[in-house]
C-alpha positions as CSV (number, residue, x, y, z in Angstrom):
1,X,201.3,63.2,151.6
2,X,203.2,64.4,148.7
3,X,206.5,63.5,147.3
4,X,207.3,66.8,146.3
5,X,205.8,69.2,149.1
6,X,203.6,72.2,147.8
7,X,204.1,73.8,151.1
8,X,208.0,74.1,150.8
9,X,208.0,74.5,147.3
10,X,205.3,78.0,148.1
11,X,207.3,79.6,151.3
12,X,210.6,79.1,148.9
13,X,208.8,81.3,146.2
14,X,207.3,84.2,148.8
15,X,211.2,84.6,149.8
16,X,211.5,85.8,146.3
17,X,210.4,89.6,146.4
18,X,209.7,89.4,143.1
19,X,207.5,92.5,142.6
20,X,206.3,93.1,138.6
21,X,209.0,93.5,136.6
22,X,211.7,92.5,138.8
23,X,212.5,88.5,138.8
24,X,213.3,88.5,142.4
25,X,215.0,85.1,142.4
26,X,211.4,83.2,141.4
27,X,212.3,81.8,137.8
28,X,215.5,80.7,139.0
29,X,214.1,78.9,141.8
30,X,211.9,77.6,139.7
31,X,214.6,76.7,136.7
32,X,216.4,74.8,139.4
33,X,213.4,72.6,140.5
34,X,212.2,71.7,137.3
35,X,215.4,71.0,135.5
36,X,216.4,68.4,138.3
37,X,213.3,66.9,137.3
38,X,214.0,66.3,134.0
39,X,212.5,69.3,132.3
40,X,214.3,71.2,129.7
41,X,213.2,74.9,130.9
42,X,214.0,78.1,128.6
43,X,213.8,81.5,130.2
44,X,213.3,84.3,127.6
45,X,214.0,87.9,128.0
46,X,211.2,90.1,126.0
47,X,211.6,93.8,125.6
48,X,209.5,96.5,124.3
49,X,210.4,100.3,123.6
50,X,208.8,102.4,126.8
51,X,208.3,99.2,128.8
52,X,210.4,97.0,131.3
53,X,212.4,93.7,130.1
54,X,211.1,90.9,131.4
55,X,212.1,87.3,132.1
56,X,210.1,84.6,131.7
57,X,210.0,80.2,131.9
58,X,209.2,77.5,129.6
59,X,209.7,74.4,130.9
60,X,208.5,71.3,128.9
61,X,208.9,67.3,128.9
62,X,207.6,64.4,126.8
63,X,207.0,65.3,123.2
64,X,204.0,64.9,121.1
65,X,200.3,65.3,122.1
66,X,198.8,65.8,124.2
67,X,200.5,68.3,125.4
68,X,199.2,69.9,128.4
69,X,200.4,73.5,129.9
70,X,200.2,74.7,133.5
71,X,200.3,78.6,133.6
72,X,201.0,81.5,135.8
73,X,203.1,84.5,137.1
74,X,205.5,84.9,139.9
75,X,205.3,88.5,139.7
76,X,203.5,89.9,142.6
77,X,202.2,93.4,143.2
78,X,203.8,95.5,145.8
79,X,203.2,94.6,149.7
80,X,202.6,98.2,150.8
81,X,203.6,99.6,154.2
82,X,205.6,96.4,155.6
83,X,205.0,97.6,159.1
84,X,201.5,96.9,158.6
85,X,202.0,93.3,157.8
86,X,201.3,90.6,161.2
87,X,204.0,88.8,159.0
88,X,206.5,89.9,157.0
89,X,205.5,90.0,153.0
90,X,208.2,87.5,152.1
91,X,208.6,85.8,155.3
92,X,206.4,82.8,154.1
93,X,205.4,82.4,158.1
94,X,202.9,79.6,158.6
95,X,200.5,80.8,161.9
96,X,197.7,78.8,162.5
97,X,197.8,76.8,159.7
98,X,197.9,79.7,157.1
99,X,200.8,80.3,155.2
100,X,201.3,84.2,155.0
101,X,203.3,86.4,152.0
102,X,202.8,88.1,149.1
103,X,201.9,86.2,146.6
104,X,200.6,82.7,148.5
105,X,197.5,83.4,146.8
106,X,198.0,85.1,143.8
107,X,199.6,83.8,142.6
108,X,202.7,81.5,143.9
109,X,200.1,79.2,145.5
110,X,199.0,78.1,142.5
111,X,202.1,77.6,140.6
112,X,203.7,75.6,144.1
113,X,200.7,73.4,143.6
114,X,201.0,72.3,140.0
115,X,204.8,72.1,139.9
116,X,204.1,69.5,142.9
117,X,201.6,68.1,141.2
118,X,203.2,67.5,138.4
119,X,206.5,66.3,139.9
120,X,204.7,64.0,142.0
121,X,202.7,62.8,138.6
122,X,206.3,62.3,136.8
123,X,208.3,60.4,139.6
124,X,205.2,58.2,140.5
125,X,203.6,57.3,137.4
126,X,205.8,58.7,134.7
127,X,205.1,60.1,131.4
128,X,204.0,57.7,129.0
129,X,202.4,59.8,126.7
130,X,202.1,63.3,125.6
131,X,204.1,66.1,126.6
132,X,203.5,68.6,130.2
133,X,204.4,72.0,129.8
134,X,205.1,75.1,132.6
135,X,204.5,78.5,131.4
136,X,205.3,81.1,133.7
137,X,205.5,85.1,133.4
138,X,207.0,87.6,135.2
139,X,204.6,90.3,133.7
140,X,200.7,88.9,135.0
141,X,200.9,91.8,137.6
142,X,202.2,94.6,135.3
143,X,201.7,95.8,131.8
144,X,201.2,92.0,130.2
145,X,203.2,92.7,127.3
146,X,206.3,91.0,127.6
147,X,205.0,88.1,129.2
148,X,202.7,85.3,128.3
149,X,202.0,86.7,124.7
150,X,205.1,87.1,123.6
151,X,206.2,83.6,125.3
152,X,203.1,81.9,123.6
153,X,204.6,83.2,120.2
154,X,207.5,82.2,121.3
155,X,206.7,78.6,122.0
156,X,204.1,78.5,119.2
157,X,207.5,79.4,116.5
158,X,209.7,76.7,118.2
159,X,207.1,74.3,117.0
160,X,205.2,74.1,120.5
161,X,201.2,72.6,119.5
162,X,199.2,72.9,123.2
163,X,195.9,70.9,123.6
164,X,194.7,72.2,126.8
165,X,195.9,75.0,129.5
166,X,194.8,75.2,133.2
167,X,195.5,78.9,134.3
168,X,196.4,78.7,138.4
169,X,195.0,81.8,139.1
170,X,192.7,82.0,142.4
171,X,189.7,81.9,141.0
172,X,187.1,80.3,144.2
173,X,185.3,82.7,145.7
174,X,184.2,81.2,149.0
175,X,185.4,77.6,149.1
176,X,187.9,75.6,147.2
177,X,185.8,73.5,144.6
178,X,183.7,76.1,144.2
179,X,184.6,77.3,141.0
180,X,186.0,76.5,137.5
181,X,186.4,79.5,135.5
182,X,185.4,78.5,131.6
183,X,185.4,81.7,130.0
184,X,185.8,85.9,130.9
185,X,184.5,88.8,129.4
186,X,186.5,91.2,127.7
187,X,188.6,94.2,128.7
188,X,188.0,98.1,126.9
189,X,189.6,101.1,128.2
190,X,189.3,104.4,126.9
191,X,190.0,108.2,127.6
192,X,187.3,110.8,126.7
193,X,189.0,114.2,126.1
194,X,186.8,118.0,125.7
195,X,188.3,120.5,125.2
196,X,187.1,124.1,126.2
197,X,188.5,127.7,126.9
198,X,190.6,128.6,129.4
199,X,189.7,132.1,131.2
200,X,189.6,133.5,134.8
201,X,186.9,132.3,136.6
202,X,185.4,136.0,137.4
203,X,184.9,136.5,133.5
204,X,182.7,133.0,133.0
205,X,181.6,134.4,129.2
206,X,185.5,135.3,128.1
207,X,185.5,131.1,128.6
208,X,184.5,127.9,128.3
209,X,184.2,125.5,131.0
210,X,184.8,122.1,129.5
211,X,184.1,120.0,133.4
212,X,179.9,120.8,132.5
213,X,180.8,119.3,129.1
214,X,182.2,116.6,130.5
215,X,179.7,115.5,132.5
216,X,177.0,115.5,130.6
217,X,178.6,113.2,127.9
218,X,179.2,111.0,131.0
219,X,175.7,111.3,132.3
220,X,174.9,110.1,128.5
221,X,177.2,106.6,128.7
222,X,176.0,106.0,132.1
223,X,172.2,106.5,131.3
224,X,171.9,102.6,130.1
225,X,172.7,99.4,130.2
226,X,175.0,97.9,128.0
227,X,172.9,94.6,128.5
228,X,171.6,92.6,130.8
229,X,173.6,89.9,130.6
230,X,172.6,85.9,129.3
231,X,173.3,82.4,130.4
232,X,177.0,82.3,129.1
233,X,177.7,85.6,131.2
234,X,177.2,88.6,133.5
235,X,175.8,91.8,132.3
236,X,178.3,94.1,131.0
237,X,179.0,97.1,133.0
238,X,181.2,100.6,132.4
239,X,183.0,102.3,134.9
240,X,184.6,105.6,135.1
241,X,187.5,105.4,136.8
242,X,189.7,108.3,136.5
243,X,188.9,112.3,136.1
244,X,191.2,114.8,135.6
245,X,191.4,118.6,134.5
246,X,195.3,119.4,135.4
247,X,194.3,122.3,137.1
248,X,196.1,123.4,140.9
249,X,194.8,127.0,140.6
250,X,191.7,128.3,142.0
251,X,190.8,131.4,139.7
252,X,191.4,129.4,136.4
253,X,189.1,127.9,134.1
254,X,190.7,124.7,132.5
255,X,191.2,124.7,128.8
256,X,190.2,120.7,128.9
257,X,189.4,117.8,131.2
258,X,189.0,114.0,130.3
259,X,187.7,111.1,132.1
260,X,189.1,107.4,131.8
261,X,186.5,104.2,132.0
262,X,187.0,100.4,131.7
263,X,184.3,98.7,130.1
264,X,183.8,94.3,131.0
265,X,181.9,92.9,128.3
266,X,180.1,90.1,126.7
267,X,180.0,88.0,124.2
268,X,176.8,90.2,122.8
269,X,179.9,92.8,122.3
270,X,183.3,92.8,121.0
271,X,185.6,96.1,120.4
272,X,183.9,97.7,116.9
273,X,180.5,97.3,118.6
274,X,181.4,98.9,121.7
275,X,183.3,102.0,119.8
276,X,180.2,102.9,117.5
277,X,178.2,102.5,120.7
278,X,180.4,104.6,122.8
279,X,180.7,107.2,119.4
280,X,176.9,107.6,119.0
281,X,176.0,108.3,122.5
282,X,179.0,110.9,123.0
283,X,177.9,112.5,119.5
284,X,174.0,112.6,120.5
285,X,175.1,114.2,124.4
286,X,177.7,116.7,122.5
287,X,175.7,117.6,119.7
288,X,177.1,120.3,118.3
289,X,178.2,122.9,121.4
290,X,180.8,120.3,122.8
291,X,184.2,119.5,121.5
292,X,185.6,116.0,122.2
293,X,187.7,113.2,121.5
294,X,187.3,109.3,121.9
295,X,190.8,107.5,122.5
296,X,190.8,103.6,123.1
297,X,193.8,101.9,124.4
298,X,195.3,99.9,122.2
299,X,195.6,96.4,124.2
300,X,192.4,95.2,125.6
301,X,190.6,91.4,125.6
302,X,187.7,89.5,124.0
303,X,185.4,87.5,126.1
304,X,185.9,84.3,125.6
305,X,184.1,81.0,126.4
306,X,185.8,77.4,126.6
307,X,183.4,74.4,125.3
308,X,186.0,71.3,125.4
309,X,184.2,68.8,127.6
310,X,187.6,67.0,128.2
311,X,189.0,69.3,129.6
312,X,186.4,70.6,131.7
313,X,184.7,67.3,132.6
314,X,188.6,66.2,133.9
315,X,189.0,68.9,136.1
316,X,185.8,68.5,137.1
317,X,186.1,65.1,138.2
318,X,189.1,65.6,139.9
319,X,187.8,68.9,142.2
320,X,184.9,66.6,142.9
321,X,187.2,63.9,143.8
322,X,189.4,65.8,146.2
323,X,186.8,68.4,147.8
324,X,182.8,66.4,147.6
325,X,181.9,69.3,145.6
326,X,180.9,69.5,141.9
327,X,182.4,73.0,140.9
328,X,180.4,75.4,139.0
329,X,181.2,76.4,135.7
330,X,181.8,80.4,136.2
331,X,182.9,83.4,133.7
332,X,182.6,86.1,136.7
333,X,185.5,88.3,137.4
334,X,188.2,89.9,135.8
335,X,190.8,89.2,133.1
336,X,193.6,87.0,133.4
337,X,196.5,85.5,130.7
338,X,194.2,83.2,129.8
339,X,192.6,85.4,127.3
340,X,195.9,85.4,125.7
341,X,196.5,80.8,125.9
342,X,192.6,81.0,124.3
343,X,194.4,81.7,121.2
344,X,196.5,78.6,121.3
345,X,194.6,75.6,122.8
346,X,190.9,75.4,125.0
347,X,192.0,77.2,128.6
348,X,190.2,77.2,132.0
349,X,191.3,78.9,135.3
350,X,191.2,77.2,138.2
351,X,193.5,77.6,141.6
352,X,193.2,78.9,145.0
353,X,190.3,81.2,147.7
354,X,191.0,84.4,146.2
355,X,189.5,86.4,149.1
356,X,193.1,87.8,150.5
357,X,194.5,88.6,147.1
358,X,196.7,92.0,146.9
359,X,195.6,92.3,150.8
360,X,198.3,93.5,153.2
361,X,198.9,89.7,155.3
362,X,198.0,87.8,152.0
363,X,197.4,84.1,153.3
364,X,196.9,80.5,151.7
365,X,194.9,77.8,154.2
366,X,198.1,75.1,154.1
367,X,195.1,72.6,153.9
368,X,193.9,74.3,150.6
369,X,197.2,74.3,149.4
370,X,197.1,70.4,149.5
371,X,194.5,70.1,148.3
372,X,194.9,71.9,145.4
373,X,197.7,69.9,144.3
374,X,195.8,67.0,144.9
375,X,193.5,68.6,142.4
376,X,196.0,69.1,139.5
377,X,197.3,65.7,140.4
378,X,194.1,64.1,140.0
379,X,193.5,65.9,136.4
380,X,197.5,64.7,135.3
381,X,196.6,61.3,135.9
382,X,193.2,61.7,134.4
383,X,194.2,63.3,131.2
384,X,197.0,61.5,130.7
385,X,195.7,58.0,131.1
């Protein structure tokens, strides 16, 4: 059993509808546990012209190194149609033995685990060394720009040094154990733009259609393979997402129409690579008779890969101690704020089953949640030792 119960500490977070940007009552649940514990906890507003304010948490206590950072958001994406939930999205129900809201799993589970964890680590076997540090965003969920990268600046300018960051996102695919996440390839989104004529459909040669453009620069980037991917990571892949011509009439010719793709990438790639690869194809498929223009987003990720065997090795001994099961070292998936703590210390992602993320009834196995704090609790008193 644990001192400080994950379970509790997880139902009082779902009945905070805190939905990216709003703060729902989370942090200061939160700010209220951890400053009863000792910590001295800091919650920053960031603001950006065009973009929502946010509030975020520091908490921190011990000084001096290590110091070791838990991370995470409470912000949750919207629950949808309520009606269509068996359990209400902030209800924190437990049926069955699962616990049910928005958010159990990604990712309040998590951050109910390590702040037991780590309360239980504190009142049991103290802190004789080092310093433990919470860093929680409201802004995982949203546009991630006034969260975790402006509070790692901010922490880094009050003299903050981390050693090592475990990211509590789910990140098991099947099993819990299954998984450590040790790197992730990068993030690149762009907008392709052609622009053609606009004219009356009857009278085809007054015009120019610019969706048969289009296409065939997209028939171009989707022709090959980025890669095939190596031993570090998956292949890289491009997606088009998104297609649009802005055109409600049905006589009318559009004067342009653009398409919007995500790219996941390797280390084989990084952002310069990618835009002369993405430039080269579109100028071969345009030649030219097509008119068009390349527009990256501004914000994107590297990949990234994580090498420090402590840190790794730790986590791995304590998921093997808890579960039976030696995790495998994975770079799969997605992005999380861990491509931003890479910048600041060695970071791995490790946390709940992901399977019922951003699902309508969203659910955590109470057993997993246990066991997952047994997890972090097993690396504290590992690491720290």
């Amino acid at each position: 059993m644990h001192r400080h119960d994950p379970i509790r500490i997880l139902q009082d977070l779902i009945r905070c509808p805190s939905v990216t940007p709003a703060e729902g009552g989370a942090l200061a649940y939160l700010d209220g546990v951890l400053a009863e514990a000792g910590f001295t906890v800091d919650r920053p507003v960031f603001s950006e012209v065009g973009t929502p304010d946010v509030e975020n948490l520091f908490a921190t206590i011990g000084s001096g190194a290590p110091h070791f950072v838990f991370a995470g958001h409470t912000d949750v994406v919207p629950p949808g149609d309520e009606a269509h939930w068996l359990h209400g999205p902030f209800s924190g129900d437990i049926v069955d033995g699962m616990l049910y809201g928005r958010g159990a799993v990604d990712m309040k589970g998590g951050i109910a685990a390590f702040t037991a964890a780590a309360l239980d680590f504190l009142a049991e076997s103290g802190l004789k060394r080092g310093t433990i540090s919470l860093l929680i965003t409201g802004d995982e969920e949203g546009p991630s720009i006034n969260g975790t990268v402006k509070l790692l600046d901010w922490a880094a300018k009050k003299g903050h040094r981390f050693d090592a960051a475990i990211v509590g996102e789910p990140t098991n695919p099947e099993r819990l154990g299954d998984a450590i996440k040790i790197g992730r390839r990068g993030s690149l989104s762009g907008t392709i733009t052609v622009q053609g004529r606009q004219g009356h459909v009857a009278y085809p040669h007054l015009a120019v259609n610019p969706i048969p453009q289009l296409m065939k620069l997209i028939r171009r980037l989707t022709a090959e393979a980025l890669d095939h991917g190596n031993e570090r990571f998956d292949a890289s892949n491009l997606e088009f997402i998104g297609l649009d011509v802005d055109n409600k009439a049905w006589n009318v010719i559009p004067a342009e129409a653009s398409a919007r793709f995500n790219i996941r990438f390797n280390d084989e790639w990084n952002r310069d690579t990618l835009e002369a690869w993405l430039r080269s194809r579109l100028q071969e498929a345009a030649g030219n008779e097509i008119d068009f223009e390349l527009e990256l987003v501004p914000t994107g990720s590297a990949s990234f890969l994580t090498h420090s065997d402590k840190l790794i090795g730790t986590l791995s001994d304590a998921v093997e101690a808890s579960t039976g099961r030696r995790p495998a070292l994975s770079t799969s998936g997605g992005t999380s704020d861990a491509r931003f703590i890479k910048d600041y210390c060695p970071v791995v992602e490790f946390g709940l089953v992901g399977q019922t993320m951003h699902q309508i009834d969203e659910r955590v196995s109470v057993a997993d949640l246990q066991t997952l704090t047994a997890i972090y609790r097993g690396f504290l008193d590992q690491y720290f030792a």
